[in-house]
C-alpha atoms as a printed R data frame, in Angstrom:
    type eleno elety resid chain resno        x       y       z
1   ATOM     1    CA   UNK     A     1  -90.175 -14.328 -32.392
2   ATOM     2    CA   UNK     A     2  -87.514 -11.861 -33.426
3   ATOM     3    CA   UNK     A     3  -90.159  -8.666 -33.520
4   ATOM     4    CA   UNK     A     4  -90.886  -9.385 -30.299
5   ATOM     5    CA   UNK     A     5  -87.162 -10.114 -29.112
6   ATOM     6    CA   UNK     A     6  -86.726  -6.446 -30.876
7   ATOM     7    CA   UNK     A     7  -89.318  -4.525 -28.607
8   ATOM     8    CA   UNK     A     8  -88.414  -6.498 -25.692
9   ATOM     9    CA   UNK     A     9  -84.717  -5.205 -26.265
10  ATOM    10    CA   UNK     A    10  -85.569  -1.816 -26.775
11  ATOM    11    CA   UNK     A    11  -87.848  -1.219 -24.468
12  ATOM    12    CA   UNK     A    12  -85.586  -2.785 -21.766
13  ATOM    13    CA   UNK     A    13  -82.551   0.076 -22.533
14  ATOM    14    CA   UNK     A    14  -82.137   2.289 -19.846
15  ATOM    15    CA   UNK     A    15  -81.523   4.927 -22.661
16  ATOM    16    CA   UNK     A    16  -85.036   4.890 -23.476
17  ATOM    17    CA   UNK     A    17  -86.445   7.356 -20.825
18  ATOM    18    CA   UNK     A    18  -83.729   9.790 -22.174
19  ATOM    19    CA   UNK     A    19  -85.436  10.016 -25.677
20  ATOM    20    CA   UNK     A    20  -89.092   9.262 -25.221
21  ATOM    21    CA   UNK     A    21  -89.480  11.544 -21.604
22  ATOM    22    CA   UNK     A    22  -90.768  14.615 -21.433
23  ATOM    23    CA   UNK     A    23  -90.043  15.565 -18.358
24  ATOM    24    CA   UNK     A    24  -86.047  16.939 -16.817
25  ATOM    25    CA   UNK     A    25  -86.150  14.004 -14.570
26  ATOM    26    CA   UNK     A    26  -84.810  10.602 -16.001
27  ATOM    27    CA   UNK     A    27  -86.315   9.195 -12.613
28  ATOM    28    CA   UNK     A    28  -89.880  10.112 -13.371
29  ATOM    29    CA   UNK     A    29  -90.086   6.785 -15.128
30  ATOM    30    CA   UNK     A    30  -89.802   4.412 -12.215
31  ATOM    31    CA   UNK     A    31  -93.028   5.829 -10.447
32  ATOM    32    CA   UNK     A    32  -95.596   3.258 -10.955
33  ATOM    33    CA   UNK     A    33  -98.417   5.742 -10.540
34  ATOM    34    CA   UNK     A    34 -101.893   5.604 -11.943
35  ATOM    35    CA   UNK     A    35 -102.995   8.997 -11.722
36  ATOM    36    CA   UNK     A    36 -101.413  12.112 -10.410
37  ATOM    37    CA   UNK     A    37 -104.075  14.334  -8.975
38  ATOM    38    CA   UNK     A    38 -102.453  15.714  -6.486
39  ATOM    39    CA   UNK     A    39 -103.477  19.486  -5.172
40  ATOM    40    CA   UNK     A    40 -103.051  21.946  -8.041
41  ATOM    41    CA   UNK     A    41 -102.299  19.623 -10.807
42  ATOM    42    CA   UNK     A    42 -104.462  20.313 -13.924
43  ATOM    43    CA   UNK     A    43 -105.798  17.977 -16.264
44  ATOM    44    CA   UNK     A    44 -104.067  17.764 -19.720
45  ATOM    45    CA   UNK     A    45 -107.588  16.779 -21.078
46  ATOM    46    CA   UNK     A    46 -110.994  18.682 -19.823
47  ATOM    47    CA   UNK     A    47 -114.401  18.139 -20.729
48  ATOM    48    CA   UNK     A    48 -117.661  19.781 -19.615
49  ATOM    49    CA   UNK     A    49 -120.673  19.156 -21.191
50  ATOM    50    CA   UNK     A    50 -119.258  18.311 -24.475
51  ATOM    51    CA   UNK     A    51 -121.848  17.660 -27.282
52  ATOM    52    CA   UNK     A    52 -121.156  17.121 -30.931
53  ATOM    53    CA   UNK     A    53 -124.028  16.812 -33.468
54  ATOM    54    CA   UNK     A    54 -123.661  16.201 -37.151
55  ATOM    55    CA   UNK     A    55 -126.041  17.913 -39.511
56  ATOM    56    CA   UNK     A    56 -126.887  14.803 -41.071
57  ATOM    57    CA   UNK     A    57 -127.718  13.279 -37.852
58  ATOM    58    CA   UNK     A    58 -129.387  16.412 -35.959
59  ATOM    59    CA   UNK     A    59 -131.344  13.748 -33.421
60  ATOM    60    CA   UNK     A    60 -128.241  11.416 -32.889
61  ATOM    61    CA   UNK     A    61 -125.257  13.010 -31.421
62  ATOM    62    CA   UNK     A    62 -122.145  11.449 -31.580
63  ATOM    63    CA   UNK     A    63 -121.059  13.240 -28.481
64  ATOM    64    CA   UNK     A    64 -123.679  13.751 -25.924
65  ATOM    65    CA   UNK     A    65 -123.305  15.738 -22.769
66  ATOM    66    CA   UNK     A    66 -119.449  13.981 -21.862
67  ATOM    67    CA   UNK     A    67 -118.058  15.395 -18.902
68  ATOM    68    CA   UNK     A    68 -113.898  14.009 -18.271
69  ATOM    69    CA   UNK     A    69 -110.591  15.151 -16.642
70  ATOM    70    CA   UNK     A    70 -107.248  13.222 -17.458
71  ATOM    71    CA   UNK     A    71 -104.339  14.020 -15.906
72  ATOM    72    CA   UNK     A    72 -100.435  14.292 -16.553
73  ATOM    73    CA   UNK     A    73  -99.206  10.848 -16.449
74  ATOM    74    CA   UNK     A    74 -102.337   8.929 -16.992
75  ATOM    75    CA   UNK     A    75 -102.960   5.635 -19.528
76  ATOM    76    CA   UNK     A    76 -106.506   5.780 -20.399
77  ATOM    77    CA   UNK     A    77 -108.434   2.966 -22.323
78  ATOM    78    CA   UNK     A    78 -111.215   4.369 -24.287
79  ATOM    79    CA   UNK     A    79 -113.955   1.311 -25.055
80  ATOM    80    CA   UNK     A    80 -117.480   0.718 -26.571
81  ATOM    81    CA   UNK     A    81 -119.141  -0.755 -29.906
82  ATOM    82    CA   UNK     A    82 -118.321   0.567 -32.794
83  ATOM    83    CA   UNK     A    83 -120.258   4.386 -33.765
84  ATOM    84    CA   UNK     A    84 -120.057   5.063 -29.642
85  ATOM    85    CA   UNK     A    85 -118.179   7.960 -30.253
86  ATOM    86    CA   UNK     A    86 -114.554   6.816 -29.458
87  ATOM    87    CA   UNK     A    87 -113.408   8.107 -32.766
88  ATOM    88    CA   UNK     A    88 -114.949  11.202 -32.778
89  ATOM    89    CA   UNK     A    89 -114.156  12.360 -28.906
90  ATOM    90    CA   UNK     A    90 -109.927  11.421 -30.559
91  ATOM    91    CA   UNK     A    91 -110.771  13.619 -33.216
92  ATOM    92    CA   UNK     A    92 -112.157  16.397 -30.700
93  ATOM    93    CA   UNK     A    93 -108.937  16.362 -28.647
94  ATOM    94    CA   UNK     A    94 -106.843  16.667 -31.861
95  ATOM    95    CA   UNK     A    95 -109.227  19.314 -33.063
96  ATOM    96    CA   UNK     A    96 -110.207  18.121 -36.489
97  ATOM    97    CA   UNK     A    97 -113.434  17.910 -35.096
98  ATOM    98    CA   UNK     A    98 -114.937  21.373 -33.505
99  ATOM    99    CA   UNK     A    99 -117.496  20.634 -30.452
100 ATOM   100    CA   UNK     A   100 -121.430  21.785 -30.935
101 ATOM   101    CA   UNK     A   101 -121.280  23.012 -27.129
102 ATOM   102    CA   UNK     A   102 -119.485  22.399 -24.008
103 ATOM   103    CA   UNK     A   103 -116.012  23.161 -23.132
104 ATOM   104    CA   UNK     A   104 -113.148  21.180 -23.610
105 ATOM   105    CA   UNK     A   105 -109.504  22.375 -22.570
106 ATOM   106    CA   UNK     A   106 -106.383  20.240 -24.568
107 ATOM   107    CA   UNK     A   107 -102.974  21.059 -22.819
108 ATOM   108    CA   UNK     A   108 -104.110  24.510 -21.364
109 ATOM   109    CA   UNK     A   109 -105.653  25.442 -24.574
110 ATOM   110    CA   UNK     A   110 -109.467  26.366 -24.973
111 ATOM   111    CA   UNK     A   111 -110.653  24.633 -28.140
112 ATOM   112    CA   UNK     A   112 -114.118  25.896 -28.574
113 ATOM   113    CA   UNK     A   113 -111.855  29.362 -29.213
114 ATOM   114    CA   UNK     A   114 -108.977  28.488 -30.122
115 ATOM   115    CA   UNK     A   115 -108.213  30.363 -33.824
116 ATOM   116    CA   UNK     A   116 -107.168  28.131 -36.574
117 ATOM   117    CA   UNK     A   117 -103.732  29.910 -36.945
118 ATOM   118    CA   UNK     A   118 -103.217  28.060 -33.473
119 ATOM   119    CA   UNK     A   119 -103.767  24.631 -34.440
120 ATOM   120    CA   UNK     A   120 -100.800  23.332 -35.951
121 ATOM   121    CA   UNK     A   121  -98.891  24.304 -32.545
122 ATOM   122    CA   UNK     A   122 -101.786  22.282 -30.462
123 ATOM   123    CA   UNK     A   123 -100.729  18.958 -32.504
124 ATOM   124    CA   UNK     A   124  -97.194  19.554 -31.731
125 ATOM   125    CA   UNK     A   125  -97.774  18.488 -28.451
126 ATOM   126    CA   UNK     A   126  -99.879  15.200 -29.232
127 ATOM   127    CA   UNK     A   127  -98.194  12.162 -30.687
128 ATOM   128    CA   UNK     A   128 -101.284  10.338 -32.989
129 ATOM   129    CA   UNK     A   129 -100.937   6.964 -33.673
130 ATOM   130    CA   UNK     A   130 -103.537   5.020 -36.470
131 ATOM   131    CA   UNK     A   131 -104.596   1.811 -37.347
132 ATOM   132    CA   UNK     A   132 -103.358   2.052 -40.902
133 ATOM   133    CA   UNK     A   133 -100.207   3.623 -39.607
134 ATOM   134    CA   UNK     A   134 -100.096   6.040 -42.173
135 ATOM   135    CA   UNK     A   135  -97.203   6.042 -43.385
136 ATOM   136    CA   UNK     A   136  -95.997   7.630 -46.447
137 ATOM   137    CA   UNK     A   137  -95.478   4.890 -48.983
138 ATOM   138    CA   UNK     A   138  -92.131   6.531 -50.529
139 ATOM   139    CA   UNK     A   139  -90.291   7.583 -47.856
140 ATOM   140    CA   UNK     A   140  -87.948   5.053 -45.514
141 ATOM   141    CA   UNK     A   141  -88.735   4.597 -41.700
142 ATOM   142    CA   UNK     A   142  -85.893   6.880 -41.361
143 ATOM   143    CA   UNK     A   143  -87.900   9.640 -43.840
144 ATOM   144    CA   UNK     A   144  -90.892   9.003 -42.374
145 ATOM   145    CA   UNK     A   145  -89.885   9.752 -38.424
146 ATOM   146    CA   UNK     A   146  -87.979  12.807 -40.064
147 ATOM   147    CA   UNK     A   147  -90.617  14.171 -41.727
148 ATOM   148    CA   UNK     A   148  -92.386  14.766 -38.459
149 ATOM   149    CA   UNK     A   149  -89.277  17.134 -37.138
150 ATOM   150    CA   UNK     A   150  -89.064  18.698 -40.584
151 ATOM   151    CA   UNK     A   151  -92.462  19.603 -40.822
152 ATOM   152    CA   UNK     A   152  -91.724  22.002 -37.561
153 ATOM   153    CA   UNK     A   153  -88.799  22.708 -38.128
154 ATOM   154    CA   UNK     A   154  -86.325  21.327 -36.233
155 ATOM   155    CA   UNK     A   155  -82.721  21.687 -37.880
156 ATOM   156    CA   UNK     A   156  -81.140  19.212 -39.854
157 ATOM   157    CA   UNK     A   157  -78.408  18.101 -37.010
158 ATOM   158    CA   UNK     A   158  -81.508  17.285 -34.188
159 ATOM   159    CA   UNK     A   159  -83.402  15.016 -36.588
160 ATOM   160    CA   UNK     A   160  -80.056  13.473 -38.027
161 ATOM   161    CA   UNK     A   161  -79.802  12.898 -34.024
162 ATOM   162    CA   UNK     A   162  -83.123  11.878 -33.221
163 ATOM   163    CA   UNK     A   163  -84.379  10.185 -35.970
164 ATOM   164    CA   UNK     A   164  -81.690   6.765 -35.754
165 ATOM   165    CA   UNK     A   165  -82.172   6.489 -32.000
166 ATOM   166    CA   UNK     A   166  -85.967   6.856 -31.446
167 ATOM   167    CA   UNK     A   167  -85.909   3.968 -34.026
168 ATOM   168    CA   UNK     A   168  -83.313   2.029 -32.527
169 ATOM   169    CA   UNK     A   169  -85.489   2.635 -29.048
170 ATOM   170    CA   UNK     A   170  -88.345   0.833 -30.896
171 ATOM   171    CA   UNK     A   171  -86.387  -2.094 -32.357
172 ATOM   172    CA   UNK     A   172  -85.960  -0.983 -35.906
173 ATOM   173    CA   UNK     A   173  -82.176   0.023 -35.683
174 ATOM   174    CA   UNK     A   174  -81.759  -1.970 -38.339
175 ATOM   175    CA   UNK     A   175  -84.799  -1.339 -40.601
176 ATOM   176    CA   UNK     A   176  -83.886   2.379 -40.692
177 ATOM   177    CA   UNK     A   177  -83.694   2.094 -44.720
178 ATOM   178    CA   UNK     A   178  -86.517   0.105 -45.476
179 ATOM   179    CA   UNK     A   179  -89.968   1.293 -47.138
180 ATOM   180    CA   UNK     A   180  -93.012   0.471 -45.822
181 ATOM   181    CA   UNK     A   181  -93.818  -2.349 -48.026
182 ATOM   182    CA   UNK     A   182  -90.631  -3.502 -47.119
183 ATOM   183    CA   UNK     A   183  -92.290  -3.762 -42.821
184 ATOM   184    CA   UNK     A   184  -94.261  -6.193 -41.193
185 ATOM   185    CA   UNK     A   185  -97.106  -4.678 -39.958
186 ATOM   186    CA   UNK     A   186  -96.135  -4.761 -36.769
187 ATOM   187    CA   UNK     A   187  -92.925  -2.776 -38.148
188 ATOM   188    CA   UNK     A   188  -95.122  -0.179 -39.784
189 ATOM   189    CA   UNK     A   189  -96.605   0.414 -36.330
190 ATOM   190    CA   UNK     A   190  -93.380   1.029 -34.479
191 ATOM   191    CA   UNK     A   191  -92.368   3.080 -37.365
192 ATOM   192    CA   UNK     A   192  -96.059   5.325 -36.189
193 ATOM   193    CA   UNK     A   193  -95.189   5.351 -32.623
194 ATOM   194    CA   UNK     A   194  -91.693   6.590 -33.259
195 ATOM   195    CA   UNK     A   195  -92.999   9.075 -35.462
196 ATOM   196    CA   UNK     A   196  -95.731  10.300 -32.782
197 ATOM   197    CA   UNK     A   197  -92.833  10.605 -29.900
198 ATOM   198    CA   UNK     A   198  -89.836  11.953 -31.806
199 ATOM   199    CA   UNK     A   199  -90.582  15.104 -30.928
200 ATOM   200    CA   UNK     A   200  -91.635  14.375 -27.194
201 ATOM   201    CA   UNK     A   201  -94.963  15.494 -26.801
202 ATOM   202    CA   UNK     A   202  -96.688  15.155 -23.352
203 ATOM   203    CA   UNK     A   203  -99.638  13.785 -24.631
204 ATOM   204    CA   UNK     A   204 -100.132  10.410 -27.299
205 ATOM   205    CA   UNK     A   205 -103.327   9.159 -28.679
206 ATOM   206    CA   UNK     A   206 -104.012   6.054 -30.029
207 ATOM   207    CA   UNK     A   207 -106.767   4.807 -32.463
208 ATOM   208    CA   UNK     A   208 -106.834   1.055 -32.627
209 ATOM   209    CA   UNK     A   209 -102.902   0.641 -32.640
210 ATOM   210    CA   UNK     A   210 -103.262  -2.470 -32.830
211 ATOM   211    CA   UNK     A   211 -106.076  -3.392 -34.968
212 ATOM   212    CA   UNK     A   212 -104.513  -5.164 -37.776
213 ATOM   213    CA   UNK     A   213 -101.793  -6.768 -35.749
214 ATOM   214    CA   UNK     A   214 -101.596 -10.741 -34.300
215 ATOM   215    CA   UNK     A   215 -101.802 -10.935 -30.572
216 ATOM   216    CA   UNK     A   216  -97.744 -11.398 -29.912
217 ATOM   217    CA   UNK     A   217  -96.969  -8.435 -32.022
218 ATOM   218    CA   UNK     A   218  -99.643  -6.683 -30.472
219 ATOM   219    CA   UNK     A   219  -98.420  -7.166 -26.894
220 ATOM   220    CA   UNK     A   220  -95.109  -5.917 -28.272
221 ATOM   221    CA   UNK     A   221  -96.721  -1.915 -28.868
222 ATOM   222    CA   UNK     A   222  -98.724  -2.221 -25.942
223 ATOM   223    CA   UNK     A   223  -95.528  -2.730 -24.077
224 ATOM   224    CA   UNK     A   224  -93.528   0.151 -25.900
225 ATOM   225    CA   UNK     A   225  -96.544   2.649 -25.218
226 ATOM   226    CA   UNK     A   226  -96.891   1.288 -21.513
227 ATOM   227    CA   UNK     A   227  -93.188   2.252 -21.251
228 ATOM   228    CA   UNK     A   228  -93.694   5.539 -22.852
229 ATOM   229    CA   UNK     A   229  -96.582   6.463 -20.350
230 ATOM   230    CA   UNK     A   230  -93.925   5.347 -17.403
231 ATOM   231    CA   UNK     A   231  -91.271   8.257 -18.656
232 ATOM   232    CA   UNK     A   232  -94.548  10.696 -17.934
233 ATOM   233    CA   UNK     A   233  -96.460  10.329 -20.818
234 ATOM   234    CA   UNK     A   234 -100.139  10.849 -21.352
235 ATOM   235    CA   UNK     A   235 -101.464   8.168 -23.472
236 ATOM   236    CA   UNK     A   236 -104.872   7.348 -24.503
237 ATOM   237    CA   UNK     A   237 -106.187   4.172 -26.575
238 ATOM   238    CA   UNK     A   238 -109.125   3.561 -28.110
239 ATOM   239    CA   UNK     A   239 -109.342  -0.206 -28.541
240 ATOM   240    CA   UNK     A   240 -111.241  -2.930 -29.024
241 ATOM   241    CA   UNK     A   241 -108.519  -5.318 -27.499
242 ATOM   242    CA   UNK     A   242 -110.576  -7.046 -24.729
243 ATOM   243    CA   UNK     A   243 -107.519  -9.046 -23.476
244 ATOM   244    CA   UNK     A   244 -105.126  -6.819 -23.668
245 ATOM   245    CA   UNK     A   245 -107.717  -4.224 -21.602
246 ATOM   246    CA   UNK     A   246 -107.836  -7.295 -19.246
247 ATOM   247    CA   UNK     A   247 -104.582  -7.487 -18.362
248 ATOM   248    CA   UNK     A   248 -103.428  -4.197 -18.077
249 ATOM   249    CA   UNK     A   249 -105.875  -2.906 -15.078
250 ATOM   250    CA   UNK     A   250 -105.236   0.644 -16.243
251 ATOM   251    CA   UNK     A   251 -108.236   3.482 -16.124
252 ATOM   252    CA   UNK     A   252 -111.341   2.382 -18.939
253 ATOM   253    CA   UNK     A   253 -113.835   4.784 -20.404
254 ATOM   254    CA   UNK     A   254 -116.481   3.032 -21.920
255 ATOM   255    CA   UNK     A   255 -118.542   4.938 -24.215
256 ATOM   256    CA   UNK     A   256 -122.140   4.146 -25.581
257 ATOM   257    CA   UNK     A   257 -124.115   6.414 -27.861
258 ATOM   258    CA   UNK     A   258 -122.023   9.378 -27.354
259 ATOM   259    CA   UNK     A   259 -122.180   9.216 -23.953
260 ATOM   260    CA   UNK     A   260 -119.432   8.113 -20.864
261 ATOM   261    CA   UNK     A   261 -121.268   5.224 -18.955
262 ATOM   262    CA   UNK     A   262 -118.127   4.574 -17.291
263 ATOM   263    CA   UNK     A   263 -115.610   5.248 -15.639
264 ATOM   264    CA   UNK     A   264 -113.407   3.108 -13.918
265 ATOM   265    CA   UNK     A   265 -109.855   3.436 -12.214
266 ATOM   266    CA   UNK     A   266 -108.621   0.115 -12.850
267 ATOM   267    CA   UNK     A   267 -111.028  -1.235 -15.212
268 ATOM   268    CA   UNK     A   268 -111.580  -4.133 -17.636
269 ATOM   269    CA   UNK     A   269 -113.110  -4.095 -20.770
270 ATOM   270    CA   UNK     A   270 -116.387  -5.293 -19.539
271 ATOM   271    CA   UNK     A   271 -119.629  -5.684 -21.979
272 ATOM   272    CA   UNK     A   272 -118.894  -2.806 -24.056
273 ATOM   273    CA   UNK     A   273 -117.332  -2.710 -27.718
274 ATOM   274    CA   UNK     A   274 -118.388  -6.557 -28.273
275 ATOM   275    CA   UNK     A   275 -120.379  -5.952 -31.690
């Protein structure tokens, strides 16, 4: 399949860590670890106690009591049916939800205080990639990647730059031009991830990337945002992909009624998120 010969390609360039890493060290991508705790390392993510409870549902929280740390360099599954409170804990780390209680810390950054002034330069460092991709409708995969470097401000020469070779890195060096009804779906998706990395933030978040997609194209993100996480990426998916959890053996955090009731290293998918 030629979407999948296209990720496959990029993926495989060894100009890729250049672009997607965050880190000065082009040789950060060949460690195969699964999380870097070592002594003095802090997490990227914190929760303690975290509770969030919607007026409408005052006896029903959607986040109840989670306690978490996730660390630089970490690919985290996030599982459980659907209303467990995947969505909503997402939403918490990219603060358009605000916590009830608890603490919760998001690159150094105390969100329970943070002032709303301070937001927009919290998202700059996390990379958000949807479902319904999100793309806007009028605007070329090029326009659409650029938009995301305009919108902070980056001058015209880095996204002119940036823009053609994250794409190329994702196997759409040759779709640069084309609108989104123009993309496969698994196209549009690409066109998401680039859009979340251009600017190289540490930390990427994923809510059902690959919900609408077949299993082959499917297989094809997982792969590109495996190979982001290797050039020292945070990444965290919330998924209902039972195979793909399977085979991947990374870290799962199973969520059930708002609350973590696990937490595994190298997990599987297990019983949760099945209805």
């Amino acid at each position: 399949m030629r979407q999948m010969a296209d990720v496959n390609a990029a993926i495989a360039s060894p100009d890729f860590t250049t672009v997607f890493s965050p880190l000065d060290s082009a040789d950060a991508e060949l460690s195969d670890r699964v999380a870097p705790r070592d002594p003095g390392v802090e997490p990227v993510i914190l929760m303690e106690h975290l509770t969030k409870v919607y007026a409408a549902q005052p006896n029903k929280p959607a986040l109840d009591d989670i306690n978490l740390a996730i660390y630089p360099g970490e690919f985290v599954f996030l599982v459980g049916h659907s209303g467990s409170g995947k969505t909503t804990l997402l939403n918490t780390i990219l603060r358009n939800v605000k916590p009830s209680s608890g603490k919760v810390l998001v690159a150094g950054q105390d969100l329970m205080r943070i002032k709303n002034r301070r937001i927009p330069f919290l998202r700059r460092q996390i990379g958000a990639v949807f479902q319904d991709y999100k793309l806007l409708p009028n605007k070329t995969a090029y326009e659409n990647v650029a938009f995301a470097l305009q919108c902070i401000g980056k001058p015209r020469g880095v996204i002119r730059a940036q823009v053609p070779e994250v794409l190329r890195l994702v196997g759409l060096g040759e779709q640069m031009d084309s609108l989104p009804d123009q993309l496969s779906g698994g196209e549009q998706q690409r066109v998401s991830v680039a859009r979340a990395m251009v600017n190289r933030p540490p930390l990427l978040i994923c809510d059902e990337p690959t919900g609408n997609l077949d299993p082959a194209i499917s297989l094809g993100i997982m792969k590109l945002l495996e190979r982001i996480n290797r050039t020292g990426t945070t990444v965290i998916v919330a998924t209902h992909d039972r195979e793909m959890v399977d085979s991947m053996h990374r870290r799962v955090i199973a969520l059930e009624g708002g609350r973590v009731i696990r937490d595994q290293e190298r997990g599987g998918y297990g019983n949760y998120g099945t209805l």
